[in-house]
C-alpha positions in Angstrom: 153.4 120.4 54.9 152.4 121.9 58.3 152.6 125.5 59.2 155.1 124.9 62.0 157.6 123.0 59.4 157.1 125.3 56.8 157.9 128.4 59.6 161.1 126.1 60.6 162.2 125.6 57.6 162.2 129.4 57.0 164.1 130.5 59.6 166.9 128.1 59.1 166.9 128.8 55.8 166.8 132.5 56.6 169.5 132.2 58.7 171.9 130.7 56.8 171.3 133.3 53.4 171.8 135.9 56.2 175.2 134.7 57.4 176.1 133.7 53.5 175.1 137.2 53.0 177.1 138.3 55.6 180.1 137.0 54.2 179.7 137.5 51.3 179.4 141.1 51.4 182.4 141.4 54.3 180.4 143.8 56.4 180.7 146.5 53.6 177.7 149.0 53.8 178.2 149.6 50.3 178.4 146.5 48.3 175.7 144.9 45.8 174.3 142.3 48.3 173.8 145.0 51.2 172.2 147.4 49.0 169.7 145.6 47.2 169.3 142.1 48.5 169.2 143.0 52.4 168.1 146.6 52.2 166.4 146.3 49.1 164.7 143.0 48.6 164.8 141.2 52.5 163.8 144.4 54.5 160.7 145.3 51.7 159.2 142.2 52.3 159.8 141.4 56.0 159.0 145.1 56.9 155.7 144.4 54.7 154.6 141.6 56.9 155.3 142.5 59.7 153.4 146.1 59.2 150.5 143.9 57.7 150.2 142.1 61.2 149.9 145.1 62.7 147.2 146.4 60.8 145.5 144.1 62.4 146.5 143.9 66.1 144.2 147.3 66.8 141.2 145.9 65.4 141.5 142.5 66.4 142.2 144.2 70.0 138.9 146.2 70.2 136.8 143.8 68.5 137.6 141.0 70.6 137.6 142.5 74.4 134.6 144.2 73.7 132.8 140.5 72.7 134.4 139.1 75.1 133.4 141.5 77.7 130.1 142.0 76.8 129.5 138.0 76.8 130.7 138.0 80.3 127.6 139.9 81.2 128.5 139.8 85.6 130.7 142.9 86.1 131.7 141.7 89.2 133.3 138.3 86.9 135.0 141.0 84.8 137.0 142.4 88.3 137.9 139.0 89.2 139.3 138.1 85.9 141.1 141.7 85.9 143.0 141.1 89.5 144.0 137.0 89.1 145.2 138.3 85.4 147.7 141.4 86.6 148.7 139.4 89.6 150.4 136.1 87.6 151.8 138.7 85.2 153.2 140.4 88.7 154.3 136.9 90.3 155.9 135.8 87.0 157.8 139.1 86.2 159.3 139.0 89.9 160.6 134.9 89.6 162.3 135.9 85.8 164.2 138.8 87.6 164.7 136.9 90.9 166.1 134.1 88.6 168.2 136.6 86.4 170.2 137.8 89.5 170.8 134.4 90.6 171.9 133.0 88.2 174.1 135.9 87.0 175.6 135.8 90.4 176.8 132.4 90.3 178.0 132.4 86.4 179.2 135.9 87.0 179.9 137.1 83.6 180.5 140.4 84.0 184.2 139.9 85.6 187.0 140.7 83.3 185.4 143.1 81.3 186.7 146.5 80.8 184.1 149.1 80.5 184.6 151.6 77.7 184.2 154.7 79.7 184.0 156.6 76.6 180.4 155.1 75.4 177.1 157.2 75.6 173.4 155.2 75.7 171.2 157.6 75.5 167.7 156.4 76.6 164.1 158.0 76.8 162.7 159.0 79.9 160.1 157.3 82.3 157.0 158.6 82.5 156.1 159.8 86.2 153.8 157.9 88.2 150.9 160.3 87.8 151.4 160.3 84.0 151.6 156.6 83.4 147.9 156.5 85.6 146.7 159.7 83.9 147.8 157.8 80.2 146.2 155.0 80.7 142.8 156.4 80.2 141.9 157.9 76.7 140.1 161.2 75.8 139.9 160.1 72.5 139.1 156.5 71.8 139.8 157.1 68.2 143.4 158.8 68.5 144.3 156.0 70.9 143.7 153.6 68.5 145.1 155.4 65.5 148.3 155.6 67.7 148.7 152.0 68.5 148.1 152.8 72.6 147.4 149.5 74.1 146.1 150.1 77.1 144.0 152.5 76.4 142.2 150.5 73.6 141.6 148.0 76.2 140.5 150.6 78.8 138.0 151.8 76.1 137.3 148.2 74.7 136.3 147.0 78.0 134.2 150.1 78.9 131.8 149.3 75.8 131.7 146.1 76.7 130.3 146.6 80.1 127.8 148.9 79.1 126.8 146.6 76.2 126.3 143.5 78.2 124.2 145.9 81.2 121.6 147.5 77.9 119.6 144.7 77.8 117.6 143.6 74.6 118.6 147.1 73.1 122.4 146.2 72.6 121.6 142.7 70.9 121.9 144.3 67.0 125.2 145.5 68.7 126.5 142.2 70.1 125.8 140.4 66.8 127.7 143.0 64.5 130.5 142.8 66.9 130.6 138.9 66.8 129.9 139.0 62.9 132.8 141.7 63.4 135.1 139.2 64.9 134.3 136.6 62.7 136.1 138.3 59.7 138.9 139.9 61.5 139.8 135.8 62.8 139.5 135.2 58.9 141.8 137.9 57.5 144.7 136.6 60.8 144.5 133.2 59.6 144.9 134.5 55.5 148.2 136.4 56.6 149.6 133.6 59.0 149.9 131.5 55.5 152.3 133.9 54.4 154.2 134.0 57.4 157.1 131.9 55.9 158.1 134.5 53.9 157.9 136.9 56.1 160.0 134.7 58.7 162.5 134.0 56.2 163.3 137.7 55.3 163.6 139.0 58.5 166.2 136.6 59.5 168.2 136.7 56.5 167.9 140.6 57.0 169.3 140.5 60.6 172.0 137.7 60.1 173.1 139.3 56.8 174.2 142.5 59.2 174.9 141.1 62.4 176.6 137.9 62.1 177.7 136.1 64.4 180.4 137.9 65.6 178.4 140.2 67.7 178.2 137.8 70.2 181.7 136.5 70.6 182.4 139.7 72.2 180.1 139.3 75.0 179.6 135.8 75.0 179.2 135.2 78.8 176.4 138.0 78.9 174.6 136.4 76.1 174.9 133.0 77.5 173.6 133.7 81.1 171.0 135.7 79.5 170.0 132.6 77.0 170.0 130.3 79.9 167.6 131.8 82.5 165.2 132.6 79.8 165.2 129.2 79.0 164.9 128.1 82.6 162.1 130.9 82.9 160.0 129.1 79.4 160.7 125.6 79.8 160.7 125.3 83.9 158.7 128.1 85.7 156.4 128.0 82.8 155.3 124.7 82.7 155.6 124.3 87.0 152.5 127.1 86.7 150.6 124.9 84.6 150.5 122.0 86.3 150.7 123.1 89.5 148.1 125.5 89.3 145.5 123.8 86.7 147.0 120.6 86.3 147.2 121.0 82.9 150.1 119.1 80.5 152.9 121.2 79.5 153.8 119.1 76.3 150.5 119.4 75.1 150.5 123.3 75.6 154.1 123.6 73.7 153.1 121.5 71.1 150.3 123.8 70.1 152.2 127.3 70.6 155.4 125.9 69.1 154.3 127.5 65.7 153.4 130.7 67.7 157.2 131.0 69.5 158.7 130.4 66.3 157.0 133.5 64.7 157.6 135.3 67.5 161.6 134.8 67.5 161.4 135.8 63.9 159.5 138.5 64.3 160.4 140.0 67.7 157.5 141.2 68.4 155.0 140.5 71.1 152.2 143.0 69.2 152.7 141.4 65.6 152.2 138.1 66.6 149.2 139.0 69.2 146.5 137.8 65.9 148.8 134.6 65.9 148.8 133.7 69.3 145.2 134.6 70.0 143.9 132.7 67.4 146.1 129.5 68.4 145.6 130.5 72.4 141.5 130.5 71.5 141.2 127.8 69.1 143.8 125.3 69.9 144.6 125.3 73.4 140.7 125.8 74.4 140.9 129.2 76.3 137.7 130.8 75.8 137.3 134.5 74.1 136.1 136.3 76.7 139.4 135.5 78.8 142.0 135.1 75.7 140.3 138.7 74.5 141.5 140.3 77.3 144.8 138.5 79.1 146.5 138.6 75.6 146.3 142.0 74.5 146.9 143.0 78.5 150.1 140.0 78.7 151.3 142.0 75.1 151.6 145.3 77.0 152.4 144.7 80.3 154.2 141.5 80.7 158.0 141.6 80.3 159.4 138.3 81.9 161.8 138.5 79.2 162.9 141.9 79.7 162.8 141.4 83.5 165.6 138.7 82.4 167.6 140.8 80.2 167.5 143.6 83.4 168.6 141.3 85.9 171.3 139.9 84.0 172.2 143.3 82.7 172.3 144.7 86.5 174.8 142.1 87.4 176.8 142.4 84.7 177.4 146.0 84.8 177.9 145.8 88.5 180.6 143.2 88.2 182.1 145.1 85.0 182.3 148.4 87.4 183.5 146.7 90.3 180.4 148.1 92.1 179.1 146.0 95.2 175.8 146.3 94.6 174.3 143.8 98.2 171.5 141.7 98.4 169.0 144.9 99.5 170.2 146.3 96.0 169.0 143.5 94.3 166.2 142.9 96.6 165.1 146.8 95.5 166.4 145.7 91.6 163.1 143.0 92.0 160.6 145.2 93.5 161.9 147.9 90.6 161.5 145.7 87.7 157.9 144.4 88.6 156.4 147.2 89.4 157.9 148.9 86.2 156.7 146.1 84.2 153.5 147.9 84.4 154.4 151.4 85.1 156.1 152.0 81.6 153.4 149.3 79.7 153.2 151.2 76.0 156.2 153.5 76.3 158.3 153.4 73.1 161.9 152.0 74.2 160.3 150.3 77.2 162.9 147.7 77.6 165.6 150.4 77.4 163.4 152.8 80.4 162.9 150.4 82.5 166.8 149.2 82.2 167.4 152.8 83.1 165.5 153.0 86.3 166.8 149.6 87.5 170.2 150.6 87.0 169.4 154.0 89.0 167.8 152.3 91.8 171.0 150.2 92.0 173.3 153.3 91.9 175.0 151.8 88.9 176.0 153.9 85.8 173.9 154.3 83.1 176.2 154.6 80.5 176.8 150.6 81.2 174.0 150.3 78.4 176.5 151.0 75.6 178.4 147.7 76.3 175.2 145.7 76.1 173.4 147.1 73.6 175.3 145.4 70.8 173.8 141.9 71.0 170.2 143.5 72.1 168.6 142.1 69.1 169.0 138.8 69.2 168.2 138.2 72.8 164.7 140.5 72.4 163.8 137.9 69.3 164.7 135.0 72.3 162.9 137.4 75.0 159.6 138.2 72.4 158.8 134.1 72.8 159.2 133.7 76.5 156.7 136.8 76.7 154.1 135.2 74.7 154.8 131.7 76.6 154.0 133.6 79.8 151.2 135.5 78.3 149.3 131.5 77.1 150.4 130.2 80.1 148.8 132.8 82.1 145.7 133.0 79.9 145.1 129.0 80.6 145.5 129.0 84.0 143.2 132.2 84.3 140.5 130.3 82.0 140.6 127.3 84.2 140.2 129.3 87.5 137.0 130.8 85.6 135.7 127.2 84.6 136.3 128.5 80.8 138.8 126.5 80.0 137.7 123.6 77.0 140.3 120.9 78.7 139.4 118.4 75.7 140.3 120.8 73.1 143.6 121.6 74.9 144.8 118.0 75.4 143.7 116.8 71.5 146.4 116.3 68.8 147.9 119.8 67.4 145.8 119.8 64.1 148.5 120.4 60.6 
């Protein structure tokens, strides 16, 4: 049996022992099943995997952007591939939103709804300008990567890279232990995809076992509106980009990720699925290394189509909840926010709920408009995890055909089991 049905067959499976689970136990905290099936047993194993996969995303990181920038050799390549990179993950951040607040508009699911004036969401706070330029560069290489900083392993990554590739004959023992390097850090990603089954299944049946489905009744308009623009925003705008810009087929490029999105819902997770999707990005769809080493890991931290989705809907929601009028320069300035934030906050812990934050100021809406939102949060970031790693492999293929490195036969064969 194939990965993909095995992984399918998981979370269906996982999500129906979850809502068994669920009530079974009748939402008690206390009882049997809560204690040592969900807490116990499901949340051991998926916390396992999932900790596992992110073990490796650091080294897999490094490794990779500095072969692949090292084997692109031209520095002046390296700035080109830089700027086309950041500005599709700028272009599509700015359509998700655009489409979130116009589409929220129209459904409008915020009317009706009393706000509890009572509730508190307390949120970290954004980094200033100067800090988030100032973070992004490490003083130590080795503390950045022992804390799981992103952007400044790629900073660092692509620095050694350079000066590898510009050292001439004296960096070659260097260039074959990193490639010998890469070679077993690909082999130990494709040894823990096998067990990502199990992994899938006992995250779901964790979640579903203490959510439910009752969570969403409650805001059912919200979740909807949000559901259908990121679907608009992964199966329309997505595949538009594709063939419009490197006239490439979009069933071929779904086929191929499908495992990839699937482990990503489960997971919800851009960074624990990175080895996942690099691997499929490089080896199925034809994208070579030196661009899949570096748009991944970048599209993992920066780009937030699906959060840009959640914040748009979110805005209008709250607005209409509030009674607020919040006019089209509001939501023109909610856009421009949102983008550029995309980047801004790229690494901070609780992005999603910082950036949320800062839209909501800009807008002169209340913050405390969180609280009513917050409840069905996870599931929509497992829906929002796989429409960030569609944009990040579309945006990789289209990038790797503008540089002529691109292997088009490899990304229109058959999906291999």
């Amino acid at each position: 049996m194939s990965l993909t049905k095995r992984i399918l067959i998981a979370m269906v499976l996982g999500i129906l022992s979850g809502l068994g689970l669920n009530a079974l136990s009748g939402g008690a905290d206390n009882s049997w099943v809560q204690v040592f099936l969900v807490d116990g047993v499901f949340d051991a194993v998926g916390s396992i995997f999932i900790a596992s996969l992110k073990l490796l995303v650091v080294p897999l990181v490094f490794v990779s952007l500095v072969c692949g920038t090292s084997a692109l050799g031209n520095h002046a390549r390296m700035g080109s591939l830089a700027i086309k990179t950041i500005g599709l993950y700028l272009i599509t951040t700015a359509i998700a939103i655009s489409l979130a607040i116009t589409v929220a508009t129209l459904i409008a699911p915020g009317e009706g709804i009393e706000p509890d004036v009572t509730s508190v969401a307390i949120t970290p706070q954004a980094p200033s300008i100067k800090e988030t330029l100032v973070n992004i560069f490490p003083d130590n290489p080795v503390q950045a990567m022992a804390e799981g900083n992103m952007l400044q392993v790629i900073v660092f990554s692509v620095l050694l890279g350079i000066a590898i590739s510009r050292s001439g004959d004296s960096a070659r023992p260097m260039v074959e232990f990193f490639n010998n390097l890469n070679q077993v850090v690909m082999k130990m990603v494709l040894i823990l995809v096998h067990f990502a089954p199990y992994g899938v299944f006992c995250l779901l049946a964790k979640l579903f076992a203490g959510e439910g489905v009752g969570v969403i009744r409650n805001l059912a308009w919200y979740f909807g509106t949000v559901v259908v623009v990121l679907m608009v925003q992964c199966f329309i705008v997505y595949p538009g980009l594709l063939k419009l810009l490197a006239g490439l087929n979009p069933l071929h490029f779904f086929r191929k990720l499908f495992p990839v999105l699937l482990f990503g819902f489960s997971s919800a997770s851009s960074n624990a699925t990175l080895p996942f999707t690099l691997t499929t990005v490089r080896d199925k769809l034809g994208v070579d290394n030196k661009v899949a080493s570096f748009t991944l890991p970048l599209g993992a931290t920066v780009n937030m189509d699906g959060t840009s989705i959640m914040q748009g809907v979110a805005t209008v929601f709250i607005a209409q909840a509030y009674g607020i009028d919040v006019g089209i320069g509001g939501y023109l300035m909610v856009v421009l926010t949102a983008t550029l934030a995309s980047i801004g906050t790229a690494g901070v812990p609780g992005v999603g709920m910082i950036t949320l934050t800062m839209v909501l100021q800009q807008a002169g809406l209340p913050v405390e408009g969180i609280a009513m939102i917050i409840g069905v949060d996870r599931l929509l970031d497992m829906l929002r995890t796989s429409v960030n790693i569609t944009g990040d492999a579309t945006v990789s293929s289209v990038v790797a055909n503008s540089e002529s490195l691109l292997d088009r036969e490899k990304f229109a064969a058959p999906p291999s089991p």
